[in-house]
Biopython code that builds the backbone (N, CA, C, O; Angstrom):
import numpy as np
from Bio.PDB.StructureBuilder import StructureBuilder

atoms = [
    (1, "UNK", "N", (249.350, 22.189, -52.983)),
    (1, "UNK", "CA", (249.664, 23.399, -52.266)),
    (1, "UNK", "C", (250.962, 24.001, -52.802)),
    (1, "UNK", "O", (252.001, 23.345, -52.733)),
    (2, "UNK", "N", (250.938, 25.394, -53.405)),
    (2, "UNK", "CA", (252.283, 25.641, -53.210)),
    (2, "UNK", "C", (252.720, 26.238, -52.541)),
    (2, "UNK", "O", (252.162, 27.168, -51.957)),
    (3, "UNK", "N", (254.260, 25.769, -52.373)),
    (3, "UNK", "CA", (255.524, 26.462, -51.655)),
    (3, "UNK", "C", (256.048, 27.537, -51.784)),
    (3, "UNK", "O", (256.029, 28.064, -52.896)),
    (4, "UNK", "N", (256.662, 28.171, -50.707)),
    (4, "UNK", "CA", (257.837, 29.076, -50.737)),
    (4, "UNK", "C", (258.992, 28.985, -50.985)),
    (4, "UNK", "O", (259.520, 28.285, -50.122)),
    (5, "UNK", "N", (259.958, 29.450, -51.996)),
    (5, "UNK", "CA", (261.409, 28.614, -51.451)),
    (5, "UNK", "C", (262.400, 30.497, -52.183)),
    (5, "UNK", "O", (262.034, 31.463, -52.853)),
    (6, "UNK", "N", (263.306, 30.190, -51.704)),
    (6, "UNK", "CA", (263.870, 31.660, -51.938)),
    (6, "UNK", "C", (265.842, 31.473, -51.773)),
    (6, "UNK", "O", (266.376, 30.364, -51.786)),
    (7, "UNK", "N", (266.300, 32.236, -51.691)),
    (7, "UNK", "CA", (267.663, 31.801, -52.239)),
    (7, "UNK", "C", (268.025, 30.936, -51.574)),
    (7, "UNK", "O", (268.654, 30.030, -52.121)),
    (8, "UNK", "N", (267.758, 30.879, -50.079)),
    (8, "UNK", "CA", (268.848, 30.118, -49.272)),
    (8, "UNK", "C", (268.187, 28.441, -49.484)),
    (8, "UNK", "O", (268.946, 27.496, -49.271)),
    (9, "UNK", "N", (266.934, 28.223, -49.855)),
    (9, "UNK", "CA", (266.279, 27.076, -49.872)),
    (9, "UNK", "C", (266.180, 26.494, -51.487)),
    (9, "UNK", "O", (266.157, 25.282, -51.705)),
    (10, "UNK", "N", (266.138, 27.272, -52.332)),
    (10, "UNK", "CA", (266.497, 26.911, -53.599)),
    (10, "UNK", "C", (266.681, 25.870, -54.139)),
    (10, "UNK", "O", (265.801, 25.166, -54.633)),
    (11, "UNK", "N", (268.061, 25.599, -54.106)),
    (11, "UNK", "CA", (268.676, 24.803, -54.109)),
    (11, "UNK", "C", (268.508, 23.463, -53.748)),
    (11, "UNK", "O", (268.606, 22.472, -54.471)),
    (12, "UNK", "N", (268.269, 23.527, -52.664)),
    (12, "UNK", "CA", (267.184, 22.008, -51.830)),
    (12, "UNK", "C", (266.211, 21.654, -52.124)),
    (12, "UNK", "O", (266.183, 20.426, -52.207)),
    (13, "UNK", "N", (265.141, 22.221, -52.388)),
    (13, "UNK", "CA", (263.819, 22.401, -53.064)),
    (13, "UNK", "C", (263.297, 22.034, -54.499)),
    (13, "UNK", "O", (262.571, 21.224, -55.077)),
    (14, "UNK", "N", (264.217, 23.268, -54.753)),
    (14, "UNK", "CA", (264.095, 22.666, -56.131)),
    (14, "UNK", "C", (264.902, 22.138, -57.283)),
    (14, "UNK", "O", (264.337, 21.825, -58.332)),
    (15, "UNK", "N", (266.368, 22.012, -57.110)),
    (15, "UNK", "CA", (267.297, 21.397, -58.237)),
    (15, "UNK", "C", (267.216, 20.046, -57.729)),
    (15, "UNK", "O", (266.962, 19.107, -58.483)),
    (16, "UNK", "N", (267.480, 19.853, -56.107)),
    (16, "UNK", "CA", (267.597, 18.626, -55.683)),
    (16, "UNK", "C", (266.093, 17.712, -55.854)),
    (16, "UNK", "O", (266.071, 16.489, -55.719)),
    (17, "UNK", "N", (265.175, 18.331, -56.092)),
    (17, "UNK", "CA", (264.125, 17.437, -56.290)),
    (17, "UNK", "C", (263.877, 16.159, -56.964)),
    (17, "UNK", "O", (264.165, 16.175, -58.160)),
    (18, "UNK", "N", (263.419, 15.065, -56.507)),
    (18, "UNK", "CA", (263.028, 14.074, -57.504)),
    (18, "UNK", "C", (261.974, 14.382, -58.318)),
    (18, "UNK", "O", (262.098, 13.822, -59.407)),
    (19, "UNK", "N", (260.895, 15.109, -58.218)),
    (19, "UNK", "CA", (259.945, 15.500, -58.783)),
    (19, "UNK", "C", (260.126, 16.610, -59.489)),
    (19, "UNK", "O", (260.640, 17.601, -58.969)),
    (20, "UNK", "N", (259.647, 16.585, -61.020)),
    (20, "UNK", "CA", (259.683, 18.257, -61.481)),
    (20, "UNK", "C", (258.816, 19.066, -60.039)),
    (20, "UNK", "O", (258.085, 18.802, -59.085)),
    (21, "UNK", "N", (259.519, 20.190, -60.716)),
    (21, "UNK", "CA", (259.113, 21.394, -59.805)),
    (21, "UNK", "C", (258.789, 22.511, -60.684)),
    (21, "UNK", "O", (259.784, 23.168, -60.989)),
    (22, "UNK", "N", (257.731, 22.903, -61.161)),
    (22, "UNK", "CA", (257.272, 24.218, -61.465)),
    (22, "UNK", "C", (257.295, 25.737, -60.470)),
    (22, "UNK", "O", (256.479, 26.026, -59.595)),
    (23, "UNK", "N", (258.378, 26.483, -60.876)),
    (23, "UNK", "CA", (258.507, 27.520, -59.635)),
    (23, "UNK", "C", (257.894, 29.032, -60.537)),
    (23, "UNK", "O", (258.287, 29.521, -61.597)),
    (24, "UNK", "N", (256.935, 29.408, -59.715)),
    (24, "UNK", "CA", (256.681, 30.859, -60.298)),
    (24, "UNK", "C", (257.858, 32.156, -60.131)),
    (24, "UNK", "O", (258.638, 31.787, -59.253)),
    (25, "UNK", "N", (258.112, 33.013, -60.455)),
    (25, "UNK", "CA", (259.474, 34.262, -60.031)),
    (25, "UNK", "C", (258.283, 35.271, -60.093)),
    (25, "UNK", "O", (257.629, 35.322, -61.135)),
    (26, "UNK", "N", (257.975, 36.045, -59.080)),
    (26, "UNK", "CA", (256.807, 36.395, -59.077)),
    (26, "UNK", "C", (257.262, 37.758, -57.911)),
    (26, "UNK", "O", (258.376, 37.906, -57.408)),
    (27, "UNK", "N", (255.815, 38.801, -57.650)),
    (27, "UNK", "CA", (255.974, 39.527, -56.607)),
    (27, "UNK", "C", (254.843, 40.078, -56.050)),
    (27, "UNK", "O", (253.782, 39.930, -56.656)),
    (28, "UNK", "N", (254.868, 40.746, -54.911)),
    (28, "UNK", "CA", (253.281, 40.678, -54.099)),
    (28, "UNK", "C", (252.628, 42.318, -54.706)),
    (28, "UNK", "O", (251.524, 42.747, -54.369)),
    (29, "UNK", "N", (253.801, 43.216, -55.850)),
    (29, "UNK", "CA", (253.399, 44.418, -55.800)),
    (29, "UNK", "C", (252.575, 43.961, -57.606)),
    (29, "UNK", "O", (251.782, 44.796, -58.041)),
    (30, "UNK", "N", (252.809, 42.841, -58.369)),
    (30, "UNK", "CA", (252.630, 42.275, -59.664)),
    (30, "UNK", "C", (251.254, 41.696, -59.906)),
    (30, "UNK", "O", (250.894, 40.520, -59.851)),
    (31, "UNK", "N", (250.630, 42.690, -60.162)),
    (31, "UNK", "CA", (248.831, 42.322, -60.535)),
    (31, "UNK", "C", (248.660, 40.621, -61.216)),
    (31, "UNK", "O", (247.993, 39.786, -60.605)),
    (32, "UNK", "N", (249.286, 40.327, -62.397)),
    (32, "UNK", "CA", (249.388, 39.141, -63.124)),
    (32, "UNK", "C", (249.602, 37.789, -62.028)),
    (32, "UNK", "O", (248.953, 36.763, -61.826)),
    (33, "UNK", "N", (250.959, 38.411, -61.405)),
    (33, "UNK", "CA", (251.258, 37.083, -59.943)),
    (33, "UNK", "C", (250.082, 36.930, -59.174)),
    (33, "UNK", "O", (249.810, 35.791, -58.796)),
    (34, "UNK", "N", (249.099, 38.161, -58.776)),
    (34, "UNK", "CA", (248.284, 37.697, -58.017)),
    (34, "UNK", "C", (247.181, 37.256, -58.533)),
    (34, "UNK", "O", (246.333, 36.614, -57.914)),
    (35, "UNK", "N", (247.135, 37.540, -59.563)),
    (35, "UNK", "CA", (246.101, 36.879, -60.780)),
    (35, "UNK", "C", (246.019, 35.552, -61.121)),
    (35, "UNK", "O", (244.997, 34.904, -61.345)),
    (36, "UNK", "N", (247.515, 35.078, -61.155)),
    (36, "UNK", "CA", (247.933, 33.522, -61.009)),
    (36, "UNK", "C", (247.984, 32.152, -60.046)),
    (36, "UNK", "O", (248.057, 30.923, -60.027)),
    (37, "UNK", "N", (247.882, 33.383, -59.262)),
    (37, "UNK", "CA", (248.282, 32.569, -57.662)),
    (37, "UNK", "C", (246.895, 31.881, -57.380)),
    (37, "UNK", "O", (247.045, 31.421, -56.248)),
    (38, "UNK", "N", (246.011, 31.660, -57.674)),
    (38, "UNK", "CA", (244.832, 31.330, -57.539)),
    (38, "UNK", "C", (245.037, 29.900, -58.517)),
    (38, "UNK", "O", (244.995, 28.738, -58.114)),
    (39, "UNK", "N", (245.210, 30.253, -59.554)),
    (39, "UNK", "CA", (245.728, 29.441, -60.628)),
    (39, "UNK", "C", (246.549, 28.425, -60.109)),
    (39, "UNK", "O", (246.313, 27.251, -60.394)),
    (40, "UNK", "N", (247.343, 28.693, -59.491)),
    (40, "UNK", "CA", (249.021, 27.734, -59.153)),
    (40, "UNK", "C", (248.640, 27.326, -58.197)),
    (40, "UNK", "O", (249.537, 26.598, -57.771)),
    (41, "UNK", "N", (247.380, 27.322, -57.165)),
    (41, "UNK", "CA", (246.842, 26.906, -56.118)),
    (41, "UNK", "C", (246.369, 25.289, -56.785)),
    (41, "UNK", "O", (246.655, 24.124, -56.507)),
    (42, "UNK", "N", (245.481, 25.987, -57.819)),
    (42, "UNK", "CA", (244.037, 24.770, -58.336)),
    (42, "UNK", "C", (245.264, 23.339, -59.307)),
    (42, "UNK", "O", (244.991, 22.158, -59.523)),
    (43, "UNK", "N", (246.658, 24.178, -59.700)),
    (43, "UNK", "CA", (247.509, 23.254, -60.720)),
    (43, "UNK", "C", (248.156, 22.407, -59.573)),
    (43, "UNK", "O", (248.440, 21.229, -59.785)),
    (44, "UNK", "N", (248.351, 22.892, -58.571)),
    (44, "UNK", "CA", (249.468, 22.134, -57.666)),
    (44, "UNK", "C", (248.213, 21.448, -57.121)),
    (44, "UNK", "O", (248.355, 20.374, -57.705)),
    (45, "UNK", "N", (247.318, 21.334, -56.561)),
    (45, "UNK", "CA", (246.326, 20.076, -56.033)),
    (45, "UNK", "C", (245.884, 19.297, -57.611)),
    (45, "UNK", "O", (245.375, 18.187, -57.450)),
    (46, "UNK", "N", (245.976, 19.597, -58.580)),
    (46, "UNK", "CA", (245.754, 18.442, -59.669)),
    (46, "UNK", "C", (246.843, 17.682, -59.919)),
    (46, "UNK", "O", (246.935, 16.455, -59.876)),
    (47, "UNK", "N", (247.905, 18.734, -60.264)),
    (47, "UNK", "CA", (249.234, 17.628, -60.597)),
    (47, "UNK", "C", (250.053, 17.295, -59.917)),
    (47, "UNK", "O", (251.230, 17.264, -60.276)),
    (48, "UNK", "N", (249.485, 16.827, -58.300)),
    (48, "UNK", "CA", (250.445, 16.636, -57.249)),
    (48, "UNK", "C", (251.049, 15.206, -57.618)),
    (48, "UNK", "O", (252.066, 14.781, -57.068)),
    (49, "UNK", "N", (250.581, 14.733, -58.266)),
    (49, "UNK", "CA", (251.730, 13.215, -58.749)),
    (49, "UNK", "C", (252.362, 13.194, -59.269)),
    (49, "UNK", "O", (253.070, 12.201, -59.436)),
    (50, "UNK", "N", (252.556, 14.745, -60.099)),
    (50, "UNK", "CA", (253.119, 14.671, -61.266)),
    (50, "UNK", "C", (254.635, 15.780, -61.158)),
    (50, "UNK", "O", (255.687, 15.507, -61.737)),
    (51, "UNK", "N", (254.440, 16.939, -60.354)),
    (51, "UNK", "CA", (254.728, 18.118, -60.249)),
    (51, "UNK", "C", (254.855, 18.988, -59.133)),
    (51, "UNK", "O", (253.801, 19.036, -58.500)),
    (52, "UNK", "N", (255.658, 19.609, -58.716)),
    (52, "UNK", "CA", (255.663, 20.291, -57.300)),
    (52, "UNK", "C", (255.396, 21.568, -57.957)),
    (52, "UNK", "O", (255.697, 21.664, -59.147)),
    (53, "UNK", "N", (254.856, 22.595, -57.331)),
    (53, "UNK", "CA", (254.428, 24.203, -57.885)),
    (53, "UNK", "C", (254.521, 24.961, -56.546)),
    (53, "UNK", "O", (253.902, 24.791, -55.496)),
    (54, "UNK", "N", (255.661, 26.019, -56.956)),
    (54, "UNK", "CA", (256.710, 26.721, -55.792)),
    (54, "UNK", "C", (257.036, 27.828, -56.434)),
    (54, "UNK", "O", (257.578, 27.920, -57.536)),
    (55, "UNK", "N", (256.512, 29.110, -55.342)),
    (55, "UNK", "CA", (257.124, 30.724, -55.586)),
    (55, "UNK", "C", (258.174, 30.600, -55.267)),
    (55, "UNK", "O", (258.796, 29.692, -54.715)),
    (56, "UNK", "N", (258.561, 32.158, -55.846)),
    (56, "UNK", "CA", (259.882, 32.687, -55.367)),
    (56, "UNK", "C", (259.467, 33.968, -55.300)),
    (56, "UNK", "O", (258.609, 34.138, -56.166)),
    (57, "UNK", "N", (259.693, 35.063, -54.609)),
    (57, "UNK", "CA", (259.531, 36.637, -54.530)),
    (57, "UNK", "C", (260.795, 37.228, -54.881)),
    (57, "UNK", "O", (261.767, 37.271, -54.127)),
    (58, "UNK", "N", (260.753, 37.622, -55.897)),
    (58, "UNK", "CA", (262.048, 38.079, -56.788)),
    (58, "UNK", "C", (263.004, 39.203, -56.055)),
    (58, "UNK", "O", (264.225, 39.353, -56.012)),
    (59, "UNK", "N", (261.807, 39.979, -55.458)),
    (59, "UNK", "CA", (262.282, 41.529, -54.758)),
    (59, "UNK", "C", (263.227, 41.010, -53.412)),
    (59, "UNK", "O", (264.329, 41.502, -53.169)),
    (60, "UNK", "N", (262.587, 39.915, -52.579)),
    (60, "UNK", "CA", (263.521, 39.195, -51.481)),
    (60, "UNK", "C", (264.602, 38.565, -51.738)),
    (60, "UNK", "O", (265.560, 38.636, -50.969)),
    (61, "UNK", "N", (264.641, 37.549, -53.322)),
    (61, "UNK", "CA", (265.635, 36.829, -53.499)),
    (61, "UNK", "C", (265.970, 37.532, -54.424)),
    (61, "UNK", "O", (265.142, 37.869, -55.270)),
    (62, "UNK", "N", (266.992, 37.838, -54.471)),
    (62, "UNK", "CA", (267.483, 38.491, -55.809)),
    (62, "UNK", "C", (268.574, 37.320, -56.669)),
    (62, "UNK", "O", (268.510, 37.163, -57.888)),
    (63, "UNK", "N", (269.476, 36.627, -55.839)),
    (63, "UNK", "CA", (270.302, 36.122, -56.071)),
    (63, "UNK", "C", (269.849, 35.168, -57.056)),
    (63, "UNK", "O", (270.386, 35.201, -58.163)),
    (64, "UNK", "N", (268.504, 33.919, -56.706)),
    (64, "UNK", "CA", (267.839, 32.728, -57.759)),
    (64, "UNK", "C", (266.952, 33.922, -58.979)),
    (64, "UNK", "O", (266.787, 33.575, -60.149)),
    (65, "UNK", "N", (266.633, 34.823, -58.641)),
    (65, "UNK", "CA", (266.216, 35.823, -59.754)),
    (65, "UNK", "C", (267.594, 35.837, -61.087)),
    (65, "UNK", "O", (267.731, 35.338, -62.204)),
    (66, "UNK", "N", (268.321, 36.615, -60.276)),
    (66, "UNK", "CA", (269.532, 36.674, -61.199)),
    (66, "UNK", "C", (270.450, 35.584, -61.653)),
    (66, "UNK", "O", (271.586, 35.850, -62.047)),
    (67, "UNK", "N", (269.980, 34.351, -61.606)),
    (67, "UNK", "CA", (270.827, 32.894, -61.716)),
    (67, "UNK", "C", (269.878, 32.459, -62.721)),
    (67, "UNK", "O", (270.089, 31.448, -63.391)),
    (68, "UNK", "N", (268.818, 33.191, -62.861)),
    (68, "UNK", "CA", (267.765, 32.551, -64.011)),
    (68, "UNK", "C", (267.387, 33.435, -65.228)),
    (68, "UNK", "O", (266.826, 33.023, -66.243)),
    (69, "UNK", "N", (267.913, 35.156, -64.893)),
    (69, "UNK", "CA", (267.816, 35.793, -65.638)),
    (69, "UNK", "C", (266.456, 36.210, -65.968)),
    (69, "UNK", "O", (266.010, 36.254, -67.115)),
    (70, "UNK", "N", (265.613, 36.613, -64.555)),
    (70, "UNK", "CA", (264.844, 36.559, -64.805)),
    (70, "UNK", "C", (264.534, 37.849, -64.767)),
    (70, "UNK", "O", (265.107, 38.552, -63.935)),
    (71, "UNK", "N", (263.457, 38.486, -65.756)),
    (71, "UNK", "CA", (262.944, 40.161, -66.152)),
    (71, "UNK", "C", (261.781, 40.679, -66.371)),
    (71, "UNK", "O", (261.426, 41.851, -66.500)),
    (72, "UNK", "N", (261.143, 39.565, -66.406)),
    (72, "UNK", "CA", (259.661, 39.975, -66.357)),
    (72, "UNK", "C", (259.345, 39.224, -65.507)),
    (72, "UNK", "O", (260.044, 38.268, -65.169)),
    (73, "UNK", "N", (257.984, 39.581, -64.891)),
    (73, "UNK", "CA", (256.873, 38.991, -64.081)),
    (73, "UNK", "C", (255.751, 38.996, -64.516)),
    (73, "UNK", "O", (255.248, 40.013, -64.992)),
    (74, "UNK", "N", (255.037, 37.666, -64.423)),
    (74, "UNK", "CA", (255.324, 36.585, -63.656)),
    (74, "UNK", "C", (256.283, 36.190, -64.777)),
    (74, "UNK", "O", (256.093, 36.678, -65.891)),
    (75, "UNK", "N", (257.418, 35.245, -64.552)),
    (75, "UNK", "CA", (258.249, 34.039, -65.261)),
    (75, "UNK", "C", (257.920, 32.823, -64.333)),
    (75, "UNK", "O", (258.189, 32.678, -63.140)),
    (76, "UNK", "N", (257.255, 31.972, -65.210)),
    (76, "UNK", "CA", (257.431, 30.360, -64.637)),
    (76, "UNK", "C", (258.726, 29.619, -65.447)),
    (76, "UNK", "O", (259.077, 29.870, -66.600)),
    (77, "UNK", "N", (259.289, 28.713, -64.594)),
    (77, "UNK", "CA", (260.092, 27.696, -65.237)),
    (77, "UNK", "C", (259.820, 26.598, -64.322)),
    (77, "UNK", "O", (259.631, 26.639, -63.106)),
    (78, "UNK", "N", (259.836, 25.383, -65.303)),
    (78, "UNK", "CA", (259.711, 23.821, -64.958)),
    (78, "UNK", "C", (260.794, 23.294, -65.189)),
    (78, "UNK", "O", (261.417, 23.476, -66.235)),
    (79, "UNK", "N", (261.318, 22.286, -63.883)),
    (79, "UNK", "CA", (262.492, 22.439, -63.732)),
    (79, "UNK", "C", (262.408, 20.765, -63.597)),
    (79, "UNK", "O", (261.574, 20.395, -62.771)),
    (80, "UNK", "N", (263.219, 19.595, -64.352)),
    (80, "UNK", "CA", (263.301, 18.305, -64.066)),
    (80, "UNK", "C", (264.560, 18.014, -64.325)),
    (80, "UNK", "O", (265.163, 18.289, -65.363)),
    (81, "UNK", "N", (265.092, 17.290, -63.114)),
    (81, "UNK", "CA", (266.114, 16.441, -62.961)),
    (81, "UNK", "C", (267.468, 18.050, -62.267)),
    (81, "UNK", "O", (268.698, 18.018, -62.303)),
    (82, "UNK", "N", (266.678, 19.054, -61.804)),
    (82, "UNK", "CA", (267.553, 20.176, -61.541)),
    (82, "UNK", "C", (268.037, 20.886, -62.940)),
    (82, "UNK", "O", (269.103, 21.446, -63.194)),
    (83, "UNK", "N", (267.115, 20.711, -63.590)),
    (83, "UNK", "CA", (267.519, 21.751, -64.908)),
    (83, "UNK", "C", (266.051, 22.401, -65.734)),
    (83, "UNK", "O", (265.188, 21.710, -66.275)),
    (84, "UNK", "N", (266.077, 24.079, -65.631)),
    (84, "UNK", "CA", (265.312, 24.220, -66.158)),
    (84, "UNK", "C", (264.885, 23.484, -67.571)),
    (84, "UNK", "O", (265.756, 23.532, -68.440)),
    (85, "UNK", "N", (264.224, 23.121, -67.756)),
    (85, "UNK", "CA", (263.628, 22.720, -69.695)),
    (85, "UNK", "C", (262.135, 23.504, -70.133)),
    (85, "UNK", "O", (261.419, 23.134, -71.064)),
    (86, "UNK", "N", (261.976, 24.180, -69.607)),
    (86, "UNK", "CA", (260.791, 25.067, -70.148)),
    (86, "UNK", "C", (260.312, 26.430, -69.604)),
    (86, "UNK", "O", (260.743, 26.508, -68.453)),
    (87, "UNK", "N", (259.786, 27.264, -69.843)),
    (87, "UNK", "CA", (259.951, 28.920, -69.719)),
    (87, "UNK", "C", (258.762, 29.645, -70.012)),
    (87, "UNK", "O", (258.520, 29.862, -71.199)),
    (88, "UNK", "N", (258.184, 29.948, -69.369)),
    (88, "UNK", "CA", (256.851, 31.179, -70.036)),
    (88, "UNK", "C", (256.932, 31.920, -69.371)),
    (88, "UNK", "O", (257.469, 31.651, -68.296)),
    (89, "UNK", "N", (256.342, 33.580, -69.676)),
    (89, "UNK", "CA", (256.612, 34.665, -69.018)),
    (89, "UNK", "C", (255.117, 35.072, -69.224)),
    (89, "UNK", "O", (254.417, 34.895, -70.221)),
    (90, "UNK", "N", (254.838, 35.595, -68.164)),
    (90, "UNK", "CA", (252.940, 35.979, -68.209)),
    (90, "UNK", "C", (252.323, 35.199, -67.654)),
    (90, "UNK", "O", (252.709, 34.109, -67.230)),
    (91, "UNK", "N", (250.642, 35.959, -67.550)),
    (91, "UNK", "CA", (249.519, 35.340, -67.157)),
    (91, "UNK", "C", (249.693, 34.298, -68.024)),
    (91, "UNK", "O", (250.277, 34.511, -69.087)),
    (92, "UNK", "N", (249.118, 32.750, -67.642)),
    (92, "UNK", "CA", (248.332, 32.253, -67.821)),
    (92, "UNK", "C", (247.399, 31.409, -68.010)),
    (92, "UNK", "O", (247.742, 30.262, -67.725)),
    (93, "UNK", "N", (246.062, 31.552, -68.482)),
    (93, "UNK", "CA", (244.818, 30.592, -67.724)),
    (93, "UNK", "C", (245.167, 29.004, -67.684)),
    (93, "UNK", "O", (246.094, 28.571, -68.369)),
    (94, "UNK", "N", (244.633, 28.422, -67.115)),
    (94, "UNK", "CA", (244.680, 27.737, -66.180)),
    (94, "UNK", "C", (244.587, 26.250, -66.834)),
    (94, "UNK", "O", (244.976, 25.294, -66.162)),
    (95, "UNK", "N", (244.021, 26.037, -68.275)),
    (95, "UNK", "CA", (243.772, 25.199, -68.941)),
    (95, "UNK", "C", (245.401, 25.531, -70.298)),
    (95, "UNK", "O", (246.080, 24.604, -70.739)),
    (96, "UNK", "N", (245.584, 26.735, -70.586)),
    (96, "UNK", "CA", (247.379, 27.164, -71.155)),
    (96, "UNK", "C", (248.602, 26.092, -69.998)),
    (96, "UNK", "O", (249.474, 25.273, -70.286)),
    (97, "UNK", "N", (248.081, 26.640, -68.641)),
    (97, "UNK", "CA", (249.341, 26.291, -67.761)),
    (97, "UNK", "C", (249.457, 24.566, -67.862)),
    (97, "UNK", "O", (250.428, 23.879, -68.178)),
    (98, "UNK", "N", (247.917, 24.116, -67.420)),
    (98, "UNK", "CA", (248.259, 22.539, -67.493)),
    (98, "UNK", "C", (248.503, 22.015, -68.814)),
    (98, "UNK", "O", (249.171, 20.989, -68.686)),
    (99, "UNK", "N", (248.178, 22.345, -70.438)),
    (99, "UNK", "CA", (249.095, 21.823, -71.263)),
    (99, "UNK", "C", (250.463, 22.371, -71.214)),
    (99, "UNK", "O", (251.319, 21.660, -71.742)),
    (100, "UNK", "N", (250.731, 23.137, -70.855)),
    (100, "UNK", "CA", (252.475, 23.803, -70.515)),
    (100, "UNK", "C", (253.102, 22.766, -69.692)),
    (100, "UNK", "O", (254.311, 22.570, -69.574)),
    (101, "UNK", "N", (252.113, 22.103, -69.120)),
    (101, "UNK", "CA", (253.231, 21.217, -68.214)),
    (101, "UNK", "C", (253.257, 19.868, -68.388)),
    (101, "UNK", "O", (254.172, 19.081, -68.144)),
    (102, "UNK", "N", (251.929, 19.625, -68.929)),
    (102, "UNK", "CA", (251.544, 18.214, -69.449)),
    (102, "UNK", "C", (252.823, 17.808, -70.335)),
    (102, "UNK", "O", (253.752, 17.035, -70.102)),
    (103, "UNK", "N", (252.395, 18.959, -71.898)),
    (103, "UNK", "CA", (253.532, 18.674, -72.621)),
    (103, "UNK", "C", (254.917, 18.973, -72.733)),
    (103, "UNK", "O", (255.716, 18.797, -73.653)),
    (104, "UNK", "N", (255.023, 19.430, -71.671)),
    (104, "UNK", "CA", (256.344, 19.813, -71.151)),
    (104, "UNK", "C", (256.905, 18.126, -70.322)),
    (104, "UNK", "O", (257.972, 17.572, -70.583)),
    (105, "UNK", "N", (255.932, 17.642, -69.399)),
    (105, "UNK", "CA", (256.166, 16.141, -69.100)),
    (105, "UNK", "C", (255.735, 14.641, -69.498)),
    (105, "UNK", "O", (255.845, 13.539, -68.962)),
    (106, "UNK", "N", (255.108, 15.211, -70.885)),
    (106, "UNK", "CA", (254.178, 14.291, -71.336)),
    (106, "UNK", "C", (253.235, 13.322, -71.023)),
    (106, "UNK", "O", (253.094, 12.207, -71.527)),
    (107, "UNK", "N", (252.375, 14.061, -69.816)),
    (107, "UNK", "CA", (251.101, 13.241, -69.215)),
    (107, "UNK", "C", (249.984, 13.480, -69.933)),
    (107, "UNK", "O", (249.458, 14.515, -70.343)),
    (108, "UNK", "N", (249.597, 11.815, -70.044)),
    (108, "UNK", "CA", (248.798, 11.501, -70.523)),
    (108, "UNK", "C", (247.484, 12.308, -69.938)),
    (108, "UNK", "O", (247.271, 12.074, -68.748)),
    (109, "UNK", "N", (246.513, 13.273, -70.616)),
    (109, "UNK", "CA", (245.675, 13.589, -69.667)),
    (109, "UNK", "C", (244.491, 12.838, -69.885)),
    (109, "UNK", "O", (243.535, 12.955, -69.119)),
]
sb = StructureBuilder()
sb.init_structure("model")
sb.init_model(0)
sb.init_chain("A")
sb.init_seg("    ")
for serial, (resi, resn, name, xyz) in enumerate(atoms, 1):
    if name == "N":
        sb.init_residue(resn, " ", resi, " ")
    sb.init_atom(name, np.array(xyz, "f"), 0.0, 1.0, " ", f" {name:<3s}", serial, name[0])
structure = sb.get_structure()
């Protein structure tokens, strides 16, 4: 399932995590985000052992927007040990996203 988390929760959520956390920067007016969100539904019930998968609505939070530099939508970043290490901007499918994260955490698939 994914989460919500937005400036004031941020921080808790997702730097403090033991688990990577894949967070989308996304928005409800962004055809691609809602294109994805279906997507980030089906990734977060596969790689729940592996991975937490968590929005952010850029237009509400501005503050974790601008701490990440973020400028396009959608931007995903995967975030382990509280530090981003990986970055894509765009759609995409659904078999792209899980090697993005696989080899981003190196699970064996």
């Amino acid at each position: 399932m994914v989460k919500t988390v937005d400036d004031a929760t941020f921080d808790s959520q997702v730097l403090a995590s033991p688990t990577p956390v894949l967070v989308e920067f996304g928005a409800a007016w962004c055809p691609p985000c809602r294109m994805l969100a279906p997507i980030l539904d089906e990734v977060a019930d596969e790689r729940a052992s592996h991975v937490e998968v968590m929005t952010v609505d850029v237009d509400a939070n501005p503050m974790v927007q601008g701490r990440y530099g973020v400028m396009s939508l959608p931007t995903l970043l995967l975030f382990v040990a509280g530090k981003p290490v990986r970055e894509v901007i765009g759609f995409m499918p659904k078999g792209r996203l899980l090697a993005f994260i696989d080899d981003a955490l190196e699970i064996a698939a």
